[in-house]
N, C-alpha and C positions, 0 to 999 in steps of 0.2 A: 459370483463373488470370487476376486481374485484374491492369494496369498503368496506373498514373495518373499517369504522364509521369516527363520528367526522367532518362530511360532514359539520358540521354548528356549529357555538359556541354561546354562548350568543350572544353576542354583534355583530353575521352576521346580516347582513340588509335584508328586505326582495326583493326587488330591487336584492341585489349581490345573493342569493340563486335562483332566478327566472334567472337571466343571468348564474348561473353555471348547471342548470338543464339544460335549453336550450342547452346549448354546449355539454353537453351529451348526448344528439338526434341526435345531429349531426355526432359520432364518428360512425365508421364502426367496428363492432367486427360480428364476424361469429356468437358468441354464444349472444349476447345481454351485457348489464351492472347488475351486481347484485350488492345490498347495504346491507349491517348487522350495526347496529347502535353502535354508541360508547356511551360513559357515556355523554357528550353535546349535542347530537343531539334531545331529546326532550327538552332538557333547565333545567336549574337549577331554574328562575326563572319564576313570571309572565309574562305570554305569549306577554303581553303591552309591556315588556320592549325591546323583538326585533321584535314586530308586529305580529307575527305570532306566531302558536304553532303545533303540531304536524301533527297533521290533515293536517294542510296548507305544511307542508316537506312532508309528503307522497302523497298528491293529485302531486304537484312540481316534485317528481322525478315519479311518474307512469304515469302522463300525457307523460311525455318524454322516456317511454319505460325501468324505470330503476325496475326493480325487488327486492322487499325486503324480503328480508330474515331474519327471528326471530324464533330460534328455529326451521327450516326448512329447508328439501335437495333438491334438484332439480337434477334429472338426466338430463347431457348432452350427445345426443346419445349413450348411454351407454357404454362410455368414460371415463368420468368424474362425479364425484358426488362431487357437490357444497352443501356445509354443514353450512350454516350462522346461526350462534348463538346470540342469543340474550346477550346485554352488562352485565358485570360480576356487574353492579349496579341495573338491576332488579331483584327486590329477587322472580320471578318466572321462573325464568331459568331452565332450564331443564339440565342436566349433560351432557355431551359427549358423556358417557357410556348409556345413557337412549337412545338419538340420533340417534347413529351407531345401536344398539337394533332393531332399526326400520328397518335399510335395510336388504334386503336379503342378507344372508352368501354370496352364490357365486355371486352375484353382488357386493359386499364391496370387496370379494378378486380378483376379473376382473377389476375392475374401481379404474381410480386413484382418490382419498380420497382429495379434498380442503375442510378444515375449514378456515371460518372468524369469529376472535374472535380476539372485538377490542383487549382488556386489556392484553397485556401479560404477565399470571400470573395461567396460567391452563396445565402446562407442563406434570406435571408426567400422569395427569387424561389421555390427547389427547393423550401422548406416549403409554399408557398403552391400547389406544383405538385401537391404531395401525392404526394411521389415518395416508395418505403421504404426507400433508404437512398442514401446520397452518402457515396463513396470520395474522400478526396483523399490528396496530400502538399505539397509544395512547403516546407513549414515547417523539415523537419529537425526537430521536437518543439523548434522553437526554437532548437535547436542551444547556445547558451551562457548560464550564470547571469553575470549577473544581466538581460543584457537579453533575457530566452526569450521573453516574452510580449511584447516591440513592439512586434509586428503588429499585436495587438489592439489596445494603445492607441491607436494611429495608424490605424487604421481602415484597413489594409493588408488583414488577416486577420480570419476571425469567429470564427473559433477555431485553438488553435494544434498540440493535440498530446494523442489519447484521442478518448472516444466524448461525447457530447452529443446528447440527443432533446429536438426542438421539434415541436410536436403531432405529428402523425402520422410526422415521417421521422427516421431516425437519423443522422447524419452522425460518421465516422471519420476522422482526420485521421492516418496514416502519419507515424511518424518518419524509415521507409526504413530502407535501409540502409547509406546513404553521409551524407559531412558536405559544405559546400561552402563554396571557396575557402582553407580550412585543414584538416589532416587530422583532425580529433578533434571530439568530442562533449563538452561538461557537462553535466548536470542532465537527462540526457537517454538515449537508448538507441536504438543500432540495432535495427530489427526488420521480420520480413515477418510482418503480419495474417491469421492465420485469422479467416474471420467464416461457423458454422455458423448456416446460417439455417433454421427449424423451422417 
């Protein structure tokens, strides 16, 4: 199970983060649950103001087996290489291209390529990396008609909500399953992605 941030937003309680961790101990995946963080998951503000601060989300999700990933690959059976990047709002980010650099040649071309990376706003870099497929969310699918697609015009987002392939890599963009700063969705739809990869 993959997560591509955003696990927690300001105003999550620390109560509802300790019941959503839990529940992710509970789930059965072959491979384990991996997390890469979004631009809310360490908080915008003081730590008082949703109890907790970051320390307390990451002790939260590794108590419960969940793996984070910040700038970091994890080989699965050499299968799959899980690629979690750290959110495009920490200005020590490391590039894509710096990344894939790290893996072996013929291991990057035998192994299918997931990136997470909440923000989706890093296209040309991850295509050009020749990675197979880039998980994000951050969008909410837009969340509201008539301004869903903003992002994109403003050059926020490269895309907002659904699948999209540019030469070799697929990138999916998560609507999730929450809305943010008002409770509801237009033109849109909560959802968790399966993506069977063949």
């Amino acid at each position: 199970m993959l997560i591509t941030g955003d696990y927690v937003d300001d105003n999550s309680t620390k109560e509802d983060l300790d019941a959503c961790c839990k529940a992710l101990s509970t789930i059965d995946c072959k491979y384990g649950v991996y997390f890469s963080y979004g631009n809310h998951d360490k908080g915008y503000y003081d730590s008082s103001v949703r109890g907790y601060d970051n320390e307390y989300l990451i002790n939260s999700l590794e108590s419960n087996g969940v793996k984070i990933l910040e700038d970091q690959i994890v080989n699965l059976d050499d299968q799959y290489l899980i690629i979690g990047r750290a959110d495009k709002s920490n200005k020590n980010r490391i590039s894509i291209g710096q990344l894939v650099s790290t893996i072996d040649p013929t291991q990057f071309a035998n192994e299918y390529s997931v990136v997470l990376d909440h923000q989706p706003n890093d296209y040309d870099a991850e295509s050009a990396a020749n990675v197979d497929l880039v998980l994000s969310g951050h969008t909410h699918g837009g969340q509201l008609l008539p301004i869903n697609r903003i992002g994109e015009y403003i050059g926020a987002n490269d895309y907002t909500d659904g699948h999209i392939k540019i030469d070799n890599t697929d990138f999916i963009v998560s609507s999730g399953i929450s809305a943010w700063a008002i409770r509801f969705k237009t033109g849109t739809r909560s959802e968790i992605v399966v993506v069977d990869v063949e």
